[in-house]
N, C-alpha and C positions, 0 to 999 in steps of 0.2 A: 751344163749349168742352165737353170732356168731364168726366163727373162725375169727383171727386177724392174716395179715401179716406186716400190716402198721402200724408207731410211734403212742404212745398215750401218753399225757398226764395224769397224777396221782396226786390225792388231796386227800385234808382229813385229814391229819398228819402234817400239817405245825405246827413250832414254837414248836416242842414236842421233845424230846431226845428219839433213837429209842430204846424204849423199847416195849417187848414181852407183850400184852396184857394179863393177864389171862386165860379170855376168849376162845384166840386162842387154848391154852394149853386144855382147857377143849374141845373142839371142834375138838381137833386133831383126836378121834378114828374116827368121823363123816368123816369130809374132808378129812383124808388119809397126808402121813406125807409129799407127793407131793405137794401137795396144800395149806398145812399151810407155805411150805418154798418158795412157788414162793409171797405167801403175806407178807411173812418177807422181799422177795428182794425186790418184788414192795417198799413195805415201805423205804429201804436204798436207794432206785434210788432217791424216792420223797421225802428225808432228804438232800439228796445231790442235789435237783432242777436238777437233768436229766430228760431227755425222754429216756422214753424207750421202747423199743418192742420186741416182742417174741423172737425175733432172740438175743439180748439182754439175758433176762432171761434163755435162752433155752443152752445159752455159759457159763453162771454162772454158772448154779445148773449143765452141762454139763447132760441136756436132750435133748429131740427130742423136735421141733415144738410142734409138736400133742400134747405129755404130759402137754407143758404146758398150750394148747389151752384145751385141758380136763380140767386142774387144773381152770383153768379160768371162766369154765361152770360151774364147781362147787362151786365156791369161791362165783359166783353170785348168782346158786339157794339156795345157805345156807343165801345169804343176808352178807356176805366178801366184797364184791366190788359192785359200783353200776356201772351199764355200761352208759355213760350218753354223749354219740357218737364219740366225737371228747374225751373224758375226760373220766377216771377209776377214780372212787370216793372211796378210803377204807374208810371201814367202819368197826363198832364193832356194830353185831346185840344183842340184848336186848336178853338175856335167859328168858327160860322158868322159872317160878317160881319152887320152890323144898323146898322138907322138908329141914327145917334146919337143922335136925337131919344128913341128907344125905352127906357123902362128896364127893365135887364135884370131885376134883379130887382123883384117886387111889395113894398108896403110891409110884409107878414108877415114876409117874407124878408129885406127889409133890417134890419128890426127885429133879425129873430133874430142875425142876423149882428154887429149891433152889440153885442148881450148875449153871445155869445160874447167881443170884443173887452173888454168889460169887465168880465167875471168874469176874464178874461186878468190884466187890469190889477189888477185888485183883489185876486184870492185866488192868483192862476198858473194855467197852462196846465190847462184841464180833461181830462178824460179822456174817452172815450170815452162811460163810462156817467154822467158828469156831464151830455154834451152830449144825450144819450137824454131824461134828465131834466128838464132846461132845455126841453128842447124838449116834452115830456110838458105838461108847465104851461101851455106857450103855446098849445097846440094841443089838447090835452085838456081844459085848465080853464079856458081863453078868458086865464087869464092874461094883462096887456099887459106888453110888455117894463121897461115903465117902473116900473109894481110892483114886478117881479122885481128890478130894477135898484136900487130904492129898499130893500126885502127886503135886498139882497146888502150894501149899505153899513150898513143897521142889523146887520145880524151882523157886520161887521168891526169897527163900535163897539162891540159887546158880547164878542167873547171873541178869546181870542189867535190861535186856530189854524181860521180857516173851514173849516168842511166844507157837504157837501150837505143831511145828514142834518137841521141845525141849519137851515140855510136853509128845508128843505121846511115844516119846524116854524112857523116865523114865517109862511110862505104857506097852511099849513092851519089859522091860526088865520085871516090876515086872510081865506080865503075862506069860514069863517063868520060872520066881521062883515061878506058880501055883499059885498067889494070884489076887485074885479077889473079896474078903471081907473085911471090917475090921479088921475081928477077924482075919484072915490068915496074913496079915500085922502086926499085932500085936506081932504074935505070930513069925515074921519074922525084926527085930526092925533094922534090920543093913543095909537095905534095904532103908529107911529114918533116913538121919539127923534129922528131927524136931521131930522124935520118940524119941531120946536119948536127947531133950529139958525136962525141969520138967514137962511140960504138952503143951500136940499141942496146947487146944485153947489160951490158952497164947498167940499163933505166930499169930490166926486170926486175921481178921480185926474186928473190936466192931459189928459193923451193921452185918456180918456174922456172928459172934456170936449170937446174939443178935435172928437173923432167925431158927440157928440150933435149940437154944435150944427150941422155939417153936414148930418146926418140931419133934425133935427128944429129948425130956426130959428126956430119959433113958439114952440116949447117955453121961449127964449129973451127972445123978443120980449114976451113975455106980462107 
């Protein structure tokens, strides 16, 4: 795919709610975390019927041109985007078939995926540079999902309008009280309100609930 300095049009996604494909998530170690996040923006531009171009994308995700003209090469040779001259087509290419036995994604990955579904549920569809950040935490600060997850329901008890800014706040204090587990949360209860509730999933939303305990059954069981 050749580089782009000029506006393009993006299709492919009309009429859909922008939600993170699977797929993508399974395909992130492939494309690199660059490139799944300039097709999550493309996506938000052509939800919202803008055009848009490098120069565009390159001020959101706050990279260079080039990076995102690489992510773009990529997006294409994986079969992400079709290049179709005047028009970027997304796309969701078809996997390879696999044992069933195999799971697609690792437990990182599944986790992340479910904390997306549940900041979904709890605060609304995050944004791009929400999912940047979410994923910053988890991957940057060893954060577990389940922290993050417990994080996200103490700030919906505490004020009317969640944002990110107010979430990070609550995770930059607990990650100098040394927690970055469950168990270390746990064992630290005065740290969240919704700990000293008779039971967190109580505060969940159903549909999050309803996710964890197929992800995580022990979490449950215990």
């Amino acid at each position: 795919m050749s580089s782009r300095s000029d506006s393009f049009i993006i299709k492919g996604l009309e009429k859909q709610p922008l939600q993170i494909p699977v797929e993508l998530l399974i395909a992130q170690k492939a494309l690199g975390i660059t490139a799944v996040m300039v097709w999550i923006n493309m996506a938000m531009f052509e939800q919202q019927h803008q055009p848009v171009n490098v120069a565009l994308i390159s001020e959101a995700m706050n990279i260079s041109g080039a990076e995102v003209n690489k992510a773009l090469a990529c997006l294409a040779d994986h079969g992400w985007i079709v290049d179709e001259g005047s028009e970027i087509r997304l796309a969701i290419p078809e996997l390879k078939p696999v044992d069933p036995d195999v799971e697609l994604l690792d437990p990182l990955q599944k986790g992340f995926e479910w904390l997306i579904n549940f900041w979904t549920n709890r605060v609304g569809v995050p944004t791009p540079e929400d999912m940047q950040k979410l994923m910053f935490w988890v991957e940057q600060k060893g954060m577990s999902h389940e922290v993050i997850a417990v994080a996200i329901e103490e700030m919906c008890n505490s004020i009317d309008n969640p944002h990110m800014g107010y979430l990070e706040g609550i995770l930059r204090h607990w990650i100098m009280e040394g927690v970055t587990t469950y168990q270390q949360l746990l064992d630290k209860p005065y740290l969240a309100k919704v700990l000293n509730q008779s039971r967190l999933e109580s505060q969940i939303h159903p549909e999050s609930e309803r996710k964890w305990k197929e992800l995580f059954p022990d979490e449950f069981d215990s």
